[in-house]
C-alpha positions, 0 to 999 in steps of 0.5 A: 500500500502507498505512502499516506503520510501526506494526504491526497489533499496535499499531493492533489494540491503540488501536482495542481500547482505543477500542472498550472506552471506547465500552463503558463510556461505553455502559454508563454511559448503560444504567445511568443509564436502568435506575437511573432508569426510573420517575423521569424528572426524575432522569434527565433532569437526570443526562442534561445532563451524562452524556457528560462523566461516562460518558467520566471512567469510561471514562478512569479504567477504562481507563486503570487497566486499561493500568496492569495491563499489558492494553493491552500489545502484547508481553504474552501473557495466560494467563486466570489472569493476565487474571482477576487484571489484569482484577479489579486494574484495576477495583479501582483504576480504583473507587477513582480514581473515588471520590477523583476523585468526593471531590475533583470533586463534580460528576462523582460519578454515584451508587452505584447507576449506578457498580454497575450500569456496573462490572458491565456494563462488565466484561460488555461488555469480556470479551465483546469479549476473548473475540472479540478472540482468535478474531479474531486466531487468523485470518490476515486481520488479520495482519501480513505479513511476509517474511523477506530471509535464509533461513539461522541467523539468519533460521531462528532465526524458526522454531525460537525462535518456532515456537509459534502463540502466538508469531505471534498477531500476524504471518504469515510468508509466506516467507524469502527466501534472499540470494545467495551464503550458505548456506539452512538454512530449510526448502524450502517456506518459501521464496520466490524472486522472479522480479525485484526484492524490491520487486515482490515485496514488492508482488505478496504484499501484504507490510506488514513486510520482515525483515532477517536475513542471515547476513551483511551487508556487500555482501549487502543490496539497499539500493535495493529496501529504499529502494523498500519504505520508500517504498511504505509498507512497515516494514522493520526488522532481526532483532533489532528484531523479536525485541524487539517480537515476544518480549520479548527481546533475541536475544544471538546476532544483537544487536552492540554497535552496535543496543544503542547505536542502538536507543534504549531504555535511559531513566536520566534523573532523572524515570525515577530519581525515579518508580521510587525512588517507585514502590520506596518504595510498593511496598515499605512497602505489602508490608510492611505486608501481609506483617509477619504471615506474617514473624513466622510464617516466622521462628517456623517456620524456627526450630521446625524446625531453630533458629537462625539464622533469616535468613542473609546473602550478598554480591550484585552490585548496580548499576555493580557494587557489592556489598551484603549481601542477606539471606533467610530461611534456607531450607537447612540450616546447613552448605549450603556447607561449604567457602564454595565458592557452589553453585547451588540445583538441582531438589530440593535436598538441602540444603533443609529442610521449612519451607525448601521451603514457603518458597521455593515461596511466595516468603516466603523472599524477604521480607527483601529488602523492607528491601534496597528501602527502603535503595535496594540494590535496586529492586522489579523489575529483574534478580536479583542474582548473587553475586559468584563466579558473575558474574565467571565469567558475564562471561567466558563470556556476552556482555552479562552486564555490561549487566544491571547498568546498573540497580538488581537486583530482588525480581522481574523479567521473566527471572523471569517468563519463564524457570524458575529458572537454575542453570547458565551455559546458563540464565543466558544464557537470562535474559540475553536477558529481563533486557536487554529489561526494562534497554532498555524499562524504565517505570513501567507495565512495572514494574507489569504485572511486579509484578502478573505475580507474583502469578501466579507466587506463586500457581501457585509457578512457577519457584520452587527 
C-alpha cells in the first residue's frame, strides 16, 4: 500500500500547482509564436532563451497566486472569493514581473507576449479549476479513511462535518466501534472486522486510520496501529484531523497535552519581525486608501446625531494587557447607561442610521488602523474582548486564555468563519477558529485572511 503520510489533499494540491506552471510556461511559448508569426528572426532569437523566461512567469504567477491563499489545502473557495484571489494574484504576480523585468533586463519578454500569456494563462488555469472540482466531487481520488471509535467523539465526524463540502477531500468508509464503550454512530456506518484492524485496514484499501475513542487508556490496539504505520498507512488522532480537515481546533476532544505536542504555535523573532512588517504595510497602505471615506464617516456620524464622533473602550490585548481601542461611534450616546458592557445583538436598538451603514461596511472599524501602527494590535489575529466579558469567558470556556498568546486583530479567521458572537455559546464557537489561526499562524495565512475580507466587506457578512 502507498505512502499516506501526506494526504491526497496535499499531493492533489503540488501536482495542481505543477500542472498550472506547465500552463503558463505553455502559454508563454503560444504567445511568443502568435506575437511573432510573420517575423521569424524575432522569434527565433526570443526562442534561445524562452524556457528560462516562460518558467520566471510561471514562478512569479504562481507563486503570487499561493500568496492569495489558492494553493491552500484547508481553504474552501466560494467563486466570489476565487474571482477576487484569482484577479489579486495576477495583479501582483504583473507587477513582480515588471520590477523583476526593471531590475533583470534580460528576462523582460515584451508587452505584447506578457498580454497575450496573462490572458491565456488565466484561460488555461480556470479551465483546469473548473475540472479540478468535478474531479474531486468523485470518490476515486479520495482519501480513505476509517474511523477506530464509533461513539461522541468519533460521531462528532458526522454531525460537525456532515456537509459534502466538508469531505471534498476524504471518504469515510466506516467507524469502527472499540470494545467495551458505548456506539452512538449510526448502524450502517459501521464496520466490524472479522480479525485484526490491520487486515482490515488492508482488505478496504484504507490510506488514513482515525483515532477517536471515547476513551483511551487500555482501549487502543497499539500493535495493529504499529502494523498500519508500517504498511504505509497515516494514522493520526481526532483532533489532528479536525485541524487539517476544518480549520479548527475541536475544544471538546483537544487536552492540554496535543496543544503542547502538536507543534504549531511559531513566536520566534523572524515570525515577530515579518508580521510587525507585514502590520506596518498593511496598515499605512489602508490608510492611505481609506483617509477619504474617514473624513466622510466622521462628517456623517456627526450630521446625524453630533458629537462625539469616535468613542473609546478598554480591550484585552496580548499576555493580557489592556489598551484603549477606539471606533467610530456607531450607537447612540447613552448605549450603556449604567457602564454595565452589553453585547451588540441582531438589530440593535441602540444603533443609529449612519451607525448601521457603518458597521455593515466595516468603516466603523477604521480607527483601529492607528491601534496597528502603535503595535496594540496586529492586522489579523483574534478580536479583542473587553475586559468584563473575558474574565467571565475564562471561567466558563476552556482555552479562552490561549487566544491571547498573540497580538488581537482588525480581522481574523473566527471572523471569517463564524457570524458575529454575542453570547458565551458563540464565543466558544470562535474559540475553536481563533486557536487554529494562534497554532498555524504565517505570513501567507495572514494574507489569504486579509484578502478573505474583502469578501466579507463586500457581501457585509457577519457584520452587527
Amino acid at each position: 500500500m502507498k505512502s499516506t503520510h501526506a494526504s491526497h489533499k496535499s499531493r492533489a494540491i503540488r501536482f495542481l500547482w505543477l500542472l498550472e506552471v506547465v500552463i503558463i510556461v505553455l502559454a508563454v511559448l503560444g504567445s511568443a509564436w502568435l506575437r511573432f508569426l510573420n517575423d521569424q528572426e524575432t522569434h527565433l532569437e526570443f526562442v534561445e532563451h524562452a524556457p528560462a523566461r516562460a518558467l520566471l512567469v510561471a514562478l512569479s504567477l504562481t507563486g503570487a497566486m499561493a500568496a492569495f491563499g489558492l494553493y491552500q489545502v484547508h481553504m474552501r473557495h466560494s467563486r466570489m472569493d476565487f474571482f477576487l484571489r484569482f484577479l489579486m494574484s495576477f495583479v501582483l504576480g504583473g507587477i513582480a514581473l515588471v520590477v523583476l523585468y526593471y531590475l533583470v533586463p534580460q528576462a523582460y519578454i515584451g508587452r505584447g507576449v506578457l498580454a497575450l500569456s496573462l490572458a491565456l494563462s488565466a484561460a488555461g488555469i480556470v479551465a483546469v479549476r473548473m475540472l479540478s472540482v468535478s474531479l474531486f466531487r468523485t470518490d476515486v481520488l479520495k482519501q480513505r479513511i476509517l474511523v477506530l471509535g464509533a461513539g461522541n467523539n468519533a460521531d462528532l465526524i458526522n454531525s460537525r462535518m456532515r456537509r459534502q463540502a466538508d469531505r471534498r477531500s476524504f471518504l469515510v468508509v466506516g467507524f469502527v466501534p472499540v470494545a467495551g464503550q458505548a456506539v452512538v454512530v449510526r448502524d450502517e456506518l459501521l464496520v466490524k472486522p472479522s480479525s485484526t484492524l490491520a487486515d482490515l485496514v488492508e482488505e478496504l484499501q484504507i490510506d488514513e486510520l482515525v483515532i477517536a475513542p471515547d476513551e483511551r487508556r487500555g482501549g487502543l490496539p497499539m500493535e495493529d496501529m504499529l502494523q498500519c504505520v508500517q504498511h504505509g498507512v497515516n494514522v493520526i488522532d481526532l483532533s489532528t484531523f479536525f485541524e487539517r480537515e476544518a480549520g479548527m481546533v475541536q475544544l471538546n476532544i483537544v487536552d492540554p497535552s496535543w496543544l503542547v505536542f502538536s507543534g504549531g504555535f511559531d513566536y520566534s523573532t523572524p515570525r515577530r519581525l515579518s508580521k510587525r512588517f507585514f502590520d506596518l504595510l498593511a496598515a499605512g497602505a489602508l490608510l492611505l486608501f481609506a483617509w477619504p471615506l474617514m473624513l466622510l464617516t466622521a462628517l456623517a456620524v456627526w450630521l446625524e446625531s453630533g458629537g462625539p464622533i469616535l468613542y473609546s473602550q478598554i480591550r484585552v490585548g496580548e499576555r493580557g494587557n489592556h489598551f484603549k481601542l477606539t471606533k467610530f461611534r456607531s450607537m447612540r450616546t447613552d448605549a450603556e447607561k449604567g457602564g454595565v458592557a452589553v453585547w451588540a445583538s441582531k438589530d440593535d436598538d441602540r444603533t443609529t442610521r449612519v451607525g448601521r451603514f457603518i458597521r455593515k461596511t466595516r468603516l466603523d472599524e477604521l480607527p483601529q488602523l492607528f491601534a496597528v501602527l502603535r503595535g496594540d494590535m496586529s492586522f489579523v489575529g483574534p478580536r479583542p474582548e473587553r475586559p468584563q466579558f473575558v474574565d467571565m469567558l475564562n471561567d466558563e470556556v476552556r482555552y479562552y486564555r490561549v487566544r491571547h498568546c498573540v497580538k488581537p486583530g482588525l480581522t481574523g479567521w473566527a471572523q471569517l468563519r463564524y457570524p458575529y458572537g454575542a453570547s458565551v455559546k458563540d464565543a466558544e464557537e470562535k474559540l475553536k477558529f481563533d486557536l487554529f489561526y494562534v497554532k498555524n499562524h504565517g505570513l501567507v495565512f495572514d494574507m489569504m485572511i486579509l484578502l478573505q475580507t474583502v469578501e466579507v466587506v463586500l457581501f457585509g457578512r457577519g457584520a452587527r
